[in-house]
DSSP file (Angstrom, degrees, kcal/mol; ACC not computed):
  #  RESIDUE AA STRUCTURE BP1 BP2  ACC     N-H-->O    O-->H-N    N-H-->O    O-->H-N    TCO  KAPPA ALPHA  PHI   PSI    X-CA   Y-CA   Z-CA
    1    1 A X              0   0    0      0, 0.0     2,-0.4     0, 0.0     0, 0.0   0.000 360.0 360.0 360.0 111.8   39.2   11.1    5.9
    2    2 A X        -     0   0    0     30,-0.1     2,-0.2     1,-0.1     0, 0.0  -0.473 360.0-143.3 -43.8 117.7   42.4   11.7    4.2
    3    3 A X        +     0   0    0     -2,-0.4     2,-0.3     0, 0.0    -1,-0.1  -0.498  23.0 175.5 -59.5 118.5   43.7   14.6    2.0
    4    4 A X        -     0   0    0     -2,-0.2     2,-0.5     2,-0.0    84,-0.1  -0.996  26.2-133.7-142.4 160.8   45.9   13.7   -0.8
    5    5 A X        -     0   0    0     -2,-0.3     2,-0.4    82,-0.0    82,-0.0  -0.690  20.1-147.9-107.7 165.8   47.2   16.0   -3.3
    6    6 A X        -     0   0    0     -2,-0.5     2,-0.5    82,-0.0    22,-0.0  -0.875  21.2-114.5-135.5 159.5   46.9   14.7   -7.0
    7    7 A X        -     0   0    0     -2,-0.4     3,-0.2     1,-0.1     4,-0.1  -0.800  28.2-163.5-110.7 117.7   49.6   15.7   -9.9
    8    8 A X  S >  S+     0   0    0     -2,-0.5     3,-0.8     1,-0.2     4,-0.2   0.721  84.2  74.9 -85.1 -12.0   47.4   17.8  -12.4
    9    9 A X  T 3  S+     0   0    0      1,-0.2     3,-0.4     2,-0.1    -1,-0.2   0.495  74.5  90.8 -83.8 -15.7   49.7   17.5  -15.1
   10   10 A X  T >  S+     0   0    0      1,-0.3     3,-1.4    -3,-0.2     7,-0.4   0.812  72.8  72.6 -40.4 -41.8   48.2   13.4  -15.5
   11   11 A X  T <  S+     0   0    0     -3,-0.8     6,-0.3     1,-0.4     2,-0.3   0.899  98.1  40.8 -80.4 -46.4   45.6   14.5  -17.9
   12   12 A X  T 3  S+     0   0    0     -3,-0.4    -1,-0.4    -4,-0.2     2,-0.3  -0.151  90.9 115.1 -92.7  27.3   48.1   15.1  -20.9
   13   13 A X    X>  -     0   0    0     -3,-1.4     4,-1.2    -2,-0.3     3,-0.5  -0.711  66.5-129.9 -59.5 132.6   50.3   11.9  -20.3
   14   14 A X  H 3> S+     0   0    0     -2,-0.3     4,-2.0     1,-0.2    -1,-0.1   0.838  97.8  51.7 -33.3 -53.1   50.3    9.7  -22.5
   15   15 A X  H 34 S+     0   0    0      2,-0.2    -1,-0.2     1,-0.1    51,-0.1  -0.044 111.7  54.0-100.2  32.4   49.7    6.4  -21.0
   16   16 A X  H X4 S+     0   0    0     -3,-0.5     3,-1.6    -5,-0.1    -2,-0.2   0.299 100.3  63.1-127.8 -59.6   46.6    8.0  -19.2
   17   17 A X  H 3< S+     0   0    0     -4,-1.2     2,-0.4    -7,-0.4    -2,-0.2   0.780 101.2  48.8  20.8 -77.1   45.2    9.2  -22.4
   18   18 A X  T 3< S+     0   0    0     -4,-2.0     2,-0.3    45,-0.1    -1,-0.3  -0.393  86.7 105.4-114.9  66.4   44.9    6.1  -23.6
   19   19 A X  S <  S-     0   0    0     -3,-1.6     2,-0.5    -2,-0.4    -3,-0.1  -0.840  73.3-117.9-108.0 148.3   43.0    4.6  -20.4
   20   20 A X    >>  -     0   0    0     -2,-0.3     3,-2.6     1,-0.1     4,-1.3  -0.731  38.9 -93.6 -79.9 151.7   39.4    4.0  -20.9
   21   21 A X  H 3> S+     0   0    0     -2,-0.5     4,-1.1     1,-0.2    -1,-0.1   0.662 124.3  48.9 -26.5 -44.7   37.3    6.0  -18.6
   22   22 A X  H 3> S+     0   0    0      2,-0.2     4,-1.6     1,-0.2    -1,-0.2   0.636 107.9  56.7 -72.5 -21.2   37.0    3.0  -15.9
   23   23 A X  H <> S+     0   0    0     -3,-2.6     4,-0.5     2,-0.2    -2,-0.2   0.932 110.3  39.5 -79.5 -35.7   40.4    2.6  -16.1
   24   24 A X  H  < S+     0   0    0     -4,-1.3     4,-0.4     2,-0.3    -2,-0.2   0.571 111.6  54.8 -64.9 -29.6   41.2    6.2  -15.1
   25   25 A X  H  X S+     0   0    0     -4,-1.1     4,-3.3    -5,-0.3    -1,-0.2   0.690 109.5  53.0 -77.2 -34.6   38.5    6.4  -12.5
   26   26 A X  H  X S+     0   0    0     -4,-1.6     4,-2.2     1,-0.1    -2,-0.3   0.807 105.8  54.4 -51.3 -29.6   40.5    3.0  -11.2
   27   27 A X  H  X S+     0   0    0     -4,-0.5     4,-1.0     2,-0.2    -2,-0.2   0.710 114.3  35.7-105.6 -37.4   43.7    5.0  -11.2
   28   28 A X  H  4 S+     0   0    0     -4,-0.4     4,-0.5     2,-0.2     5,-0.2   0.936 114.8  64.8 -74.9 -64.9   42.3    8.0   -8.9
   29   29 A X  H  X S+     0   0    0     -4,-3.3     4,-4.0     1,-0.2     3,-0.4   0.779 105.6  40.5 -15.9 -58.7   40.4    5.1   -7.1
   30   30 A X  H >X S+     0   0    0     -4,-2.2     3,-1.7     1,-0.2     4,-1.2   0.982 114.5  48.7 -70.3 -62.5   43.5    3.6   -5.9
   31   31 A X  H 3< S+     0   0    0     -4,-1.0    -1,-0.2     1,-0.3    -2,-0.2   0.057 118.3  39.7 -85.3  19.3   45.4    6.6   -5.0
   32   32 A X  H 34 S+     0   0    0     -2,-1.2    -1,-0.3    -4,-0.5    -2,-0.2   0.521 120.4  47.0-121.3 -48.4   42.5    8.1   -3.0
   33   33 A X  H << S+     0   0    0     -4,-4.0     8,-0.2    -3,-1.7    -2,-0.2   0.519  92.9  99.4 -97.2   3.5   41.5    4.4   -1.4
   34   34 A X  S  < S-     0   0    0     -4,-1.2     6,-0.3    -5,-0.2     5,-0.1  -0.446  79.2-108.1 -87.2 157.7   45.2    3.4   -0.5
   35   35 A X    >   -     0   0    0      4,-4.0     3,-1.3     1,-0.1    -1,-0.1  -0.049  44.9 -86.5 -74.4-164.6   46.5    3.8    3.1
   36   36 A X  T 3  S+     0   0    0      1,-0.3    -1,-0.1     2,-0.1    67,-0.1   0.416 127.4  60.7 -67.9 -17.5   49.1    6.5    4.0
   37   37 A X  T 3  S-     0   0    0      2,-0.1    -1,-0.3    66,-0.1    48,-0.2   0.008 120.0-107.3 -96.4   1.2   52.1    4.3    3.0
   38   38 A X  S <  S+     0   0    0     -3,-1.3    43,-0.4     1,-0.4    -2,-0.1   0.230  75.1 141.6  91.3 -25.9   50.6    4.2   -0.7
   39   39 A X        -     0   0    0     41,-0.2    -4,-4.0    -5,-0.1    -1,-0.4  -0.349  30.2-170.4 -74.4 134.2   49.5    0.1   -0.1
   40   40 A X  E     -A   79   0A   0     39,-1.9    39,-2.7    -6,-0.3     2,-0.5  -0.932  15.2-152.8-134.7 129.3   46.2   -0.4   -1.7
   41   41 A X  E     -A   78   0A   0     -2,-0.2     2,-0.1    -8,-0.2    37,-0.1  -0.875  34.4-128.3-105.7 108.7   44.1   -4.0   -1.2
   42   42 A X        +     0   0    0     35,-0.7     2,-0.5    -2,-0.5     3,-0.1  -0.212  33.2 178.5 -67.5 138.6   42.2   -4.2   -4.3
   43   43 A X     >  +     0   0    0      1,-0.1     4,-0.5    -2,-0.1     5,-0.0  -0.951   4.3 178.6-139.8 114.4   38.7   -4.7   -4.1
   44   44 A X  H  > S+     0   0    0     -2,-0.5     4,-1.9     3,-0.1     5,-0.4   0.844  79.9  59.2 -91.1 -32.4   37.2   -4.7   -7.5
   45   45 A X  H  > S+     0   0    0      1,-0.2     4,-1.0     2,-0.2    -1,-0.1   0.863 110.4  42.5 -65.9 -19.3   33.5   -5.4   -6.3
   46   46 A X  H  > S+     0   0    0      2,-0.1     4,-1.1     3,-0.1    -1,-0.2   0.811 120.6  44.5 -75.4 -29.2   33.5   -1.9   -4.0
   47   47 A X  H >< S+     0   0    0     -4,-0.5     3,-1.6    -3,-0.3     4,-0.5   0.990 118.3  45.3 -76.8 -48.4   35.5    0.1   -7.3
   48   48 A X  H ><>S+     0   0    0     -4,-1.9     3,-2.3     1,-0.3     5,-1.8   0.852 113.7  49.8 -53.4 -52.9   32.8   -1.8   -9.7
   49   49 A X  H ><5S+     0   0    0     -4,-1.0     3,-0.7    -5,-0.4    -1,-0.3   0.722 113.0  47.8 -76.1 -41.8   30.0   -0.8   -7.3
   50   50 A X  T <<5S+     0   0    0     -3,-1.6    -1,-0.3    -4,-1.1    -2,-0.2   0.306 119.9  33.8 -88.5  14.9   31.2    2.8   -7.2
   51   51 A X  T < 5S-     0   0    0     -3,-2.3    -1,-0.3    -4,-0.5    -2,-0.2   0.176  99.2-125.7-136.4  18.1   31.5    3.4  -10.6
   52   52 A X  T < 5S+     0   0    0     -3,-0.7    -3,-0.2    -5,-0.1     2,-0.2   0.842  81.0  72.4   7.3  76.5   28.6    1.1  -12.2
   53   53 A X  S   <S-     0   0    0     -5,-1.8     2,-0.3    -6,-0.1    -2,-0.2  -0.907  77.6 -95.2 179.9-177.7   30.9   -0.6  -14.4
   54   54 A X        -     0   0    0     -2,-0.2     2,-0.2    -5,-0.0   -32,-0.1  -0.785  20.1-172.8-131.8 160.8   33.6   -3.0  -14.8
   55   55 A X        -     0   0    0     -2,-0.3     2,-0.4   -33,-0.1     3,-0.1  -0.823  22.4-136.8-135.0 145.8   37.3   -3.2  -14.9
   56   56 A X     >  -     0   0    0     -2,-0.2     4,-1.8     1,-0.2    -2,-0.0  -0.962  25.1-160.8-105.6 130.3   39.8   -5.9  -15.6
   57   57 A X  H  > S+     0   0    0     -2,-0.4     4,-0.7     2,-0.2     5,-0.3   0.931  88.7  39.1 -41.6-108.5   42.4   -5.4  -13.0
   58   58 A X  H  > S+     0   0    0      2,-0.2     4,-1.2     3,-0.1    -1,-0.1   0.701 110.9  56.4 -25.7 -30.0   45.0   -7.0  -14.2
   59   59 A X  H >> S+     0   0    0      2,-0.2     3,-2.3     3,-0.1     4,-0.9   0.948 116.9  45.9 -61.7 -84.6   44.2   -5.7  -18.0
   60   60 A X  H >X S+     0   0    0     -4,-1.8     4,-3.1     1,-0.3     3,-1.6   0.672 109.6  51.7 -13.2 -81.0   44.5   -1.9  -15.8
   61   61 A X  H 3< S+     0   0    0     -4,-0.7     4,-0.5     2,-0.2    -1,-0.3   0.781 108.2  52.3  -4.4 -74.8   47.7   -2.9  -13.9
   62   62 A X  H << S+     0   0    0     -3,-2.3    -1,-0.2    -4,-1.2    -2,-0.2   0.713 114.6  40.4 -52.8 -40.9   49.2   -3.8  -17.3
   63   63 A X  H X< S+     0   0    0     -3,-1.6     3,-2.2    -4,-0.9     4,-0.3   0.956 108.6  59.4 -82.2 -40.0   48.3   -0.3  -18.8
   64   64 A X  T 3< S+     0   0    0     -4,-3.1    -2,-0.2     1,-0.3    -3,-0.2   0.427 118.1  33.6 -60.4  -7.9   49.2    1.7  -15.5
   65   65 A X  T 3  S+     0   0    0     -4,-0.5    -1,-0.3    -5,-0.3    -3,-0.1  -0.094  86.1 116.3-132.0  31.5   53.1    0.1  -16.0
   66   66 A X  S <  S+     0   0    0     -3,-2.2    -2,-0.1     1,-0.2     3,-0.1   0.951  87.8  15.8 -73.2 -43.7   53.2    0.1  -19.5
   67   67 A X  S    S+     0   0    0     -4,-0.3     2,-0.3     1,-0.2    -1,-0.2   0.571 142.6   0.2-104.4  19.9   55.9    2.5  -20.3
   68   68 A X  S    S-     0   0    0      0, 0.0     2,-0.9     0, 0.0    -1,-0.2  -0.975  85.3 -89.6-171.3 164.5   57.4    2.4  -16.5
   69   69 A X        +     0   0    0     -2,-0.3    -4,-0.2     1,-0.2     3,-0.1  -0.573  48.9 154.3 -74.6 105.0   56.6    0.6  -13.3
   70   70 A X        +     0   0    0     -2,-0.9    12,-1.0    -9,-0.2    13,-0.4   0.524  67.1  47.1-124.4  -2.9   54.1    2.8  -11.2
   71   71 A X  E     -B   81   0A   0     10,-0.2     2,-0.4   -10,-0.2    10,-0.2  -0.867  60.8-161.9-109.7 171.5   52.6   -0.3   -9.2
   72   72 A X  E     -B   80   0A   0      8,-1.3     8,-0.7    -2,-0.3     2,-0.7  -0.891  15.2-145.9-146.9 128.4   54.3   -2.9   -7.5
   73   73 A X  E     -B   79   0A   0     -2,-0.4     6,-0.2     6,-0.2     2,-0.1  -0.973  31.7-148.7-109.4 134.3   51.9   -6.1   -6.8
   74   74 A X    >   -     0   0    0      4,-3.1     3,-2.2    -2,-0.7    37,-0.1  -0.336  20.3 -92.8 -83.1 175.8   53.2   -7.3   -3.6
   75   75 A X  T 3  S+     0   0    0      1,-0.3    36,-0.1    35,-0.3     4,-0.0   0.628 125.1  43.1-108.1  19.5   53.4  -10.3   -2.3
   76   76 A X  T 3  S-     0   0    0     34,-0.2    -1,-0.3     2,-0.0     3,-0.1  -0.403 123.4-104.6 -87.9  40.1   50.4  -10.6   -0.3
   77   77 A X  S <  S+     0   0    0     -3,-2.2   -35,-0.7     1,-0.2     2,-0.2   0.516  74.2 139.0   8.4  37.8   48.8   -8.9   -3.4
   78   78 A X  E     -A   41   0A   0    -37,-0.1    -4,-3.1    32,-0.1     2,-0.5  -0.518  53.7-127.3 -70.3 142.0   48.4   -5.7   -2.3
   79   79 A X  E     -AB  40  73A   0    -39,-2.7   -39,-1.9    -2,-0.2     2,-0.3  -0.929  18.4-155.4-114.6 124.8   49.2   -3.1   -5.0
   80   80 A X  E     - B   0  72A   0     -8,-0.7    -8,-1.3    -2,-0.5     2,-0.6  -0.755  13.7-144.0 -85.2 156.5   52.0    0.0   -3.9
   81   81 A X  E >>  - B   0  71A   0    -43,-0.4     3,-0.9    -2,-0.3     4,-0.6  -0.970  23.5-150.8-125.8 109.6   51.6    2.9   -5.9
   82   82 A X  T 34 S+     0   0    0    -12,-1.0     4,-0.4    -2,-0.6     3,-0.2   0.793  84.3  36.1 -67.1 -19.7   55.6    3.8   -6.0
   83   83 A X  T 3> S+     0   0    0    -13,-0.4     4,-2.4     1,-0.2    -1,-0.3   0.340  88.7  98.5-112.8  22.6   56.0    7.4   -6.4
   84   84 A X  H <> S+     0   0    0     -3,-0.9     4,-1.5   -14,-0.2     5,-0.3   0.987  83.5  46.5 -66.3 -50.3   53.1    8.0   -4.3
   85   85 A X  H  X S+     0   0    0     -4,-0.6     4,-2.8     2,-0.2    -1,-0.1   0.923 109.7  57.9 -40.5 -45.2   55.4    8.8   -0.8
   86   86 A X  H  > S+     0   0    0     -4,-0.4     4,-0.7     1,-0.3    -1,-0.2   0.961 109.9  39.9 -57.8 -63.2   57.5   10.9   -2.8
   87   87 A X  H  < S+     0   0    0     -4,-2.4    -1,-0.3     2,-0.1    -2,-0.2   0.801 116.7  45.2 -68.0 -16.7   54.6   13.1   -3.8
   88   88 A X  H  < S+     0   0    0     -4,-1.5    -2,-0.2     2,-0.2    -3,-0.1   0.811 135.5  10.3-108.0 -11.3   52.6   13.4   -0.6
   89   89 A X  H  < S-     0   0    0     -4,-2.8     3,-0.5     1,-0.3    -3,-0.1  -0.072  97.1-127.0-155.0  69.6   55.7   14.0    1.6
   90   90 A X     <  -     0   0    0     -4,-0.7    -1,-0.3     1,-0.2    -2,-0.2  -0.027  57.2 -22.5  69.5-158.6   58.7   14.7   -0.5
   91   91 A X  S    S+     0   0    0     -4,-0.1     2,-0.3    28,-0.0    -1,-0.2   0.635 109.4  38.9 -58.8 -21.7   62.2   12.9   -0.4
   92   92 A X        -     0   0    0     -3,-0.5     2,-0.3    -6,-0.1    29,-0.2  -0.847  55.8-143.5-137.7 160.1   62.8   11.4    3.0
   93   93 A X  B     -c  121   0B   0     27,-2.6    29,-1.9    -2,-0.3     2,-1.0  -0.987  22.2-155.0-121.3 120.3   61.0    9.6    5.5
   94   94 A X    >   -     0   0    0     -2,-0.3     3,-2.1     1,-0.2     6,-0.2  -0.888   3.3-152.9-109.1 113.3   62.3   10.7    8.9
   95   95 A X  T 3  S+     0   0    0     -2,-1.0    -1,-0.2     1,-0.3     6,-0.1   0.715  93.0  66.1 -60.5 -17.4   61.8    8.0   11.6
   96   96 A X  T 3  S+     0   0    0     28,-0.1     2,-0.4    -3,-0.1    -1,-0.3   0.484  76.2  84.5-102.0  25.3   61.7   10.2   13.9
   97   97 A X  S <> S-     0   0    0     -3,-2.1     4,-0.7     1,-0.1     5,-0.1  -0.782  82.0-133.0-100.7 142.5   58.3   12.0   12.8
   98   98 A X  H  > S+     0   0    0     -2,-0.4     4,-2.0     1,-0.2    -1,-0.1   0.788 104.0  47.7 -99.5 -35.4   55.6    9.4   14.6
   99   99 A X  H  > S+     0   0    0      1,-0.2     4,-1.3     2,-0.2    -1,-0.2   0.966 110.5  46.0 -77.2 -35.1   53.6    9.5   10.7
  100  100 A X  H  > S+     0   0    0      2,-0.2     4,-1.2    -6,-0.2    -2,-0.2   0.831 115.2  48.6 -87.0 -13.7   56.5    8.9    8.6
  101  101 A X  H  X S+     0   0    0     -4,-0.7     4,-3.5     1,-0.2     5,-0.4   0.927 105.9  59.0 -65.4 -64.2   57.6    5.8   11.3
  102  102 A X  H  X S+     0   0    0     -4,-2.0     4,-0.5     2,-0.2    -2,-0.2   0.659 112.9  39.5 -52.4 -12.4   54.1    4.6   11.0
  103  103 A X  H >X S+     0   0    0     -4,-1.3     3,-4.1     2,-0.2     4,-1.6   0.788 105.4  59.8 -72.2 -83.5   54.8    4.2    7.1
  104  104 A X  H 3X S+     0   0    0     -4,-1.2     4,-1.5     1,-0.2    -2,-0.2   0.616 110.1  43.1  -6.0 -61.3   57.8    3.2    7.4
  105  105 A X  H 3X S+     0   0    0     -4,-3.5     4,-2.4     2,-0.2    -1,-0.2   0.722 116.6  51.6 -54.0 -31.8   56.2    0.0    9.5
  106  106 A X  H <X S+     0   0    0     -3,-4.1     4,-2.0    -4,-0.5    -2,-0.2   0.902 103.7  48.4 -60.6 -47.6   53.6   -0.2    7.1
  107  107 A X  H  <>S+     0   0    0     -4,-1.6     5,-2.4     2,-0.2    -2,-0.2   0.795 120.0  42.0 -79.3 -48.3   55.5   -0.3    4.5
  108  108 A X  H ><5S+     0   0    0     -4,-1.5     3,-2.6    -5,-0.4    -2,-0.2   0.984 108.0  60.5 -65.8 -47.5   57.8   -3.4    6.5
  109  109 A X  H 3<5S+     0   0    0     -4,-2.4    -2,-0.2     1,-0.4    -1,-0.2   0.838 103.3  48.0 -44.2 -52.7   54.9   -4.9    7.7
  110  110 A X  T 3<5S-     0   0    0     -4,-2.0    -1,-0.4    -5,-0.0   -35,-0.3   0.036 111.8-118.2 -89.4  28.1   53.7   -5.5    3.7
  111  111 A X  T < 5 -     0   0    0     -3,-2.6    -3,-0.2     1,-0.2    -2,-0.1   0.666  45.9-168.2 102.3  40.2   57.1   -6.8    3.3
  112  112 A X      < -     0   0    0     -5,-2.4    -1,-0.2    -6,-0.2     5,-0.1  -0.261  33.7-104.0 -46.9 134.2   57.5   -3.5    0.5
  113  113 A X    >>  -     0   0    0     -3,-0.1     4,-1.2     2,-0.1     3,-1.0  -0.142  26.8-132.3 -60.1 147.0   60.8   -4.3   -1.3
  114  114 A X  G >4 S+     0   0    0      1,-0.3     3,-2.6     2,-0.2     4,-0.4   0.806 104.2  56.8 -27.3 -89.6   64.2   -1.9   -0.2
  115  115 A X  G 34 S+     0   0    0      1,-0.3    -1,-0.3     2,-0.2     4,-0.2   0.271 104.2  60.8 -80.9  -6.6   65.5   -0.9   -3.3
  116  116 A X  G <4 S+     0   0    0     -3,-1.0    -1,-0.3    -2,-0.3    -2,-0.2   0.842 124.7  11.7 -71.0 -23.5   62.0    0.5   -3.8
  117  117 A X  S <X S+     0   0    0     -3,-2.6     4,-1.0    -4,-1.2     3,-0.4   0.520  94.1 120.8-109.3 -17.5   61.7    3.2   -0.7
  118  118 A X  T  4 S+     0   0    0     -4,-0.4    -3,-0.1     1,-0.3    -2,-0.1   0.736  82.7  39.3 -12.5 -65.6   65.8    2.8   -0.1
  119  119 A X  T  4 S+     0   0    0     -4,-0.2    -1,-0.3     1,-0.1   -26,-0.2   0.951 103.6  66.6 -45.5 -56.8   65.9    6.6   -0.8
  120  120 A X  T  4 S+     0   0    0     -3,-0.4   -27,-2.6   -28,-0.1     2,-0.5   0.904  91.7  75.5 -31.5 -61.8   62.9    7.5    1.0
  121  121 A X  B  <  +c   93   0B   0     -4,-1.0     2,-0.3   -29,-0.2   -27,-0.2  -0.560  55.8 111.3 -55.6 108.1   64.5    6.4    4.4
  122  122 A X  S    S-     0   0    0    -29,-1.9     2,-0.2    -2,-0.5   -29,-0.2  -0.840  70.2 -95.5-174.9 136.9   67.0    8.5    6.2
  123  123 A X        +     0   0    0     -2,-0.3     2,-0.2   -29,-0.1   -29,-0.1  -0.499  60.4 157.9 -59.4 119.8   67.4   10.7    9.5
  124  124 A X        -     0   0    0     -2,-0.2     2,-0.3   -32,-0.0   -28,-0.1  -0.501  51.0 -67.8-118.0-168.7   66.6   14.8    8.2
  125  125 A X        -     0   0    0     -2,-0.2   -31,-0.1     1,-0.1     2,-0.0  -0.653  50.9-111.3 -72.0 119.5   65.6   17.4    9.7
  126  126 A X     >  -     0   0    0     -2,-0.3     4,-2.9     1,-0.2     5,-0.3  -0.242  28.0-116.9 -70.6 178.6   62.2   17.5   11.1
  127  127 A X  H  > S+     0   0    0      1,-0.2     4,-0.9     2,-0.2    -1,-0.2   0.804 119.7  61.6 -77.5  -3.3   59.8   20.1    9.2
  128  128 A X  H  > S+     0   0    0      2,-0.2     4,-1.6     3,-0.2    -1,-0.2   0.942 102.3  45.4 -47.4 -54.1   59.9   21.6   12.9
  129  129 A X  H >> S+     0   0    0      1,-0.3     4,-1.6     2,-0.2     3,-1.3   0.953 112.4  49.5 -58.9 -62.7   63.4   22.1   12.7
  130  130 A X  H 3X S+     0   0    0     -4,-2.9     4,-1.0     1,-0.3    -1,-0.3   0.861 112.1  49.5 -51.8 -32.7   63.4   23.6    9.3
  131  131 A X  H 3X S+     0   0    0     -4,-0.9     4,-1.9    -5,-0.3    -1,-0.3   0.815 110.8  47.6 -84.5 -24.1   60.8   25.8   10.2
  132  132 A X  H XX S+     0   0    0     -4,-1.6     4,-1.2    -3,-1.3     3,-0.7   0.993 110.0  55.3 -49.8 -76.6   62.5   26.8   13.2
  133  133 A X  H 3< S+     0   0    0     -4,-1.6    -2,-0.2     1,-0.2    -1,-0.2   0.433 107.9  42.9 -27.7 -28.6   65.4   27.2   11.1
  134  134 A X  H >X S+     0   0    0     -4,-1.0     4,-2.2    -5,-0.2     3,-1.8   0.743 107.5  70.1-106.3 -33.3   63.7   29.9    8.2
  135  135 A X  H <X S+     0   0    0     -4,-1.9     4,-0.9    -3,-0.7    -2,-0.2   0.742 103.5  39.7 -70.0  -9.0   62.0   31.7   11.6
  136  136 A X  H 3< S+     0   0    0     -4,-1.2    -1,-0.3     2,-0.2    -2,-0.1   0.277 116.2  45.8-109.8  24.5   65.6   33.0   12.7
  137  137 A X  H <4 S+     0   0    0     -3,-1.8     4,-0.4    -5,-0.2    -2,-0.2   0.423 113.2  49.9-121.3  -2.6   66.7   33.8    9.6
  138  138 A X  H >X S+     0   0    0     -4,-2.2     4,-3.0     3,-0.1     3,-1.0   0.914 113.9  52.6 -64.9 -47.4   63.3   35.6    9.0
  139  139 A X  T 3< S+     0   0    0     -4,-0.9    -3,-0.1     1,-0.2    -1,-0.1   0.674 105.6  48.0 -59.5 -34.7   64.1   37.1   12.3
  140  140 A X  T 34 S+     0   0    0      2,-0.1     4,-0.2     1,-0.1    -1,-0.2   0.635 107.7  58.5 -86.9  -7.7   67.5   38.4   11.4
  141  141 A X  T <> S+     0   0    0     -3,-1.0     4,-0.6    -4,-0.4    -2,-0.2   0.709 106.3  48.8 -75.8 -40.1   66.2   39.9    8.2
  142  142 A X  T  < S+     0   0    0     -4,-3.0    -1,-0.2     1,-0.2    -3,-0.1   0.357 106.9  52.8 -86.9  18.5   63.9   41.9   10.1
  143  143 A X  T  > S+     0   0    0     -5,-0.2     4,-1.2     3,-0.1     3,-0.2   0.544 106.3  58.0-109.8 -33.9   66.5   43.1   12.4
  144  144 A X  T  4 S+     0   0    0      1,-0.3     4,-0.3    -4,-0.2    -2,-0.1   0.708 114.2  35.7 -75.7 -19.0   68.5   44.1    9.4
  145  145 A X  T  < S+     0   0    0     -4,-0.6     4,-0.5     2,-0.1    -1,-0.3   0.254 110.4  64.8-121.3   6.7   66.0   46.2    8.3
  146  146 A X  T >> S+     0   0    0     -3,-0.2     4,-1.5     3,-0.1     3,-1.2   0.972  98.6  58.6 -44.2 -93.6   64.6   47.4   12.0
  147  147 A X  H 3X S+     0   0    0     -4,-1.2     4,-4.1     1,-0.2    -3,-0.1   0.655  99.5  45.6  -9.5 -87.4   67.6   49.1   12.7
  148  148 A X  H 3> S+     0   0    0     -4,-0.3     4,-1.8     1,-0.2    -1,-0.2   0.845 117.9  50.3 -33.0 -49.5   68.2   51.7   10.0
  149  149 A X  H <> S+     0   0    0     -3,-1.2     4,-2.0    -4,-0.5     5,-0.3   0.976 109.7  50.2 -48.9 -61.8   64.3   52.7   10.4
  150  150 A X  H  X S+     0   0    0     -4,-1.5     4,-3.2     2,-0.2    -1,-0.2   0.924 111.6  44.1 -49.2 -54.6   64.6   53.0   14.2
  151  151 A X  H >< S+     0   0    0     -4,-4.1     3,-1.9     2,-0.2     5,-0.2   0.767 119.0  46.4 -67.0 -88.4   67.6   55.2   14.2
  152  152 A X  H 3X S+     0   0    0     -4,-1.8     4,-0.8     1,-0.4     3,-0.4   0.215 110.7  49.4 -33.6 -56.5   66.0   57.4   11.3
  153  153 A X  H 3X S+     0   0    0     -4,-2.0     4,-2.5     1,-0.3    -1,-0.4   0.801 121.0  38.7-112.3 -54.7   62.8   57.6   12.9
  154  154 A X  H <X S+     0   0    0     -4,-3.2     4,-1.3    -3,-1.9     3,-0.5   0.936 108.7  57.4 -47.3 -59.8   64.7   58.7   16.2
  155  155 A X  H  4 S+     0   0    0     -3,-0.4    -2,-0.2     1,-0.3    -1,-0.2   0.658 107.5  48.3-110.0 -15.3   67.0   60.6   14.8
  156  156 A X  H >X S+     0   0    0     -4,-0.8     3,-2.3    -3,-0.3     4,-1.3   0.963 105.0  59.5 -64.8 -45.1   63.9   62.8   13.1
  157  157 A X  H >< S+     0   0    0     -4,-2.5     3,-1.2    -3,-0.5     2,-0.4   0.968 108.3  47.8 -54.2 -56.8   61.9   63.2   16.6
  158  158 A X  T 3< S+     0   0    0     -4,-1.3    -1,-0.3     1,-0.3    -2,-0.2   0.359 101.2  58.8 -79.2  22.0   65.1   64.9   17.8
  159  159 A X  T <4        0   0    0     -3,-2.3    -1,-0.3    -2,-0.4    -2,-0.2   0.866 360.0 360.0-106.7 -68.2   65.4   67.3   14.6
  160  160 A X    <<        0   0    0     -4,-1.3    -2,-0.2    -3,-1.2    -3,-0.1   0.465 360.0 360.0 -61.6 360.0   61.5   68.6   15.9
């Protein structure tokens, strides 16, 4: 089962505000039921089913890009949810992390337009590396502050 992190700040938007209750329980729906790449293949009769109650889809859609684009219907109608990558792992997509490839493919595979993920793509630094990267400069921060202690702390024993 997948983890996804949700933007708490939603509730006091505007243009979720004024969603009706089904529409807003669609709006989680998708971003909970959508693969890893953000692609969601709507199925209203499973959301209907889980929510006793009905939705117009398209009506939804229509509020959910009303003052800016935050789905894309594709063109096997699959709906991407755009800024979803962005929130569940940052700026880039590093092909050479085996999940962020497997988007990446996804993401060709549903034919997702460029100029929407365009940023997204690029060779970084894996989070290994960075993390590599903050453990030697943790490491030379604690060296910096070893030191002085050690000679003190010797320099006391031989005082006794």
């Amino acid at each position: 089962m997948p983890k996804r992190f949700h933007a708490t700040e939603i509730w006091t938007e505007d243009w979720f505000i004024e969603l009706s209750q089904e529409e807003k329980h669609l709006w989680f729906f998708v971003l909970d039921d959508c693969d890893h790449s953000g692609i969601w293949r709507p199925n209203k009769r499973i959301f209907e089913a889980s929510i006793r109650g009905q939705v117009d889809l398209k009506e939804a859609l229509k509020k959910f890009n009303a003052d800016k684009t935050r789905i894309e219907v594709l063109k096997n109608g699959r709906w991407f949810v755009l800024d979803f990558l962005i929130f569940q792992y940052g700026k880039h997509l590093n092909p050479q992390n085996r999940v962020h490839l497997s988007i990446i493919q996804r993401l060709t595979h549903n034919e997702v337009n460029e100029t929407s993920i365009r940023p997204l793509i690029g060779v970084n630094d894996s989070p290994k590396d960075k993390d590599k990267d903050k453990d030697k400069d943790k490491d030379k921060d604690a060296l910096k502050r070893v030191k002085p202690l050690s000679i003190v702390s010797a320099t006391r024993k031989k005082q006794k």
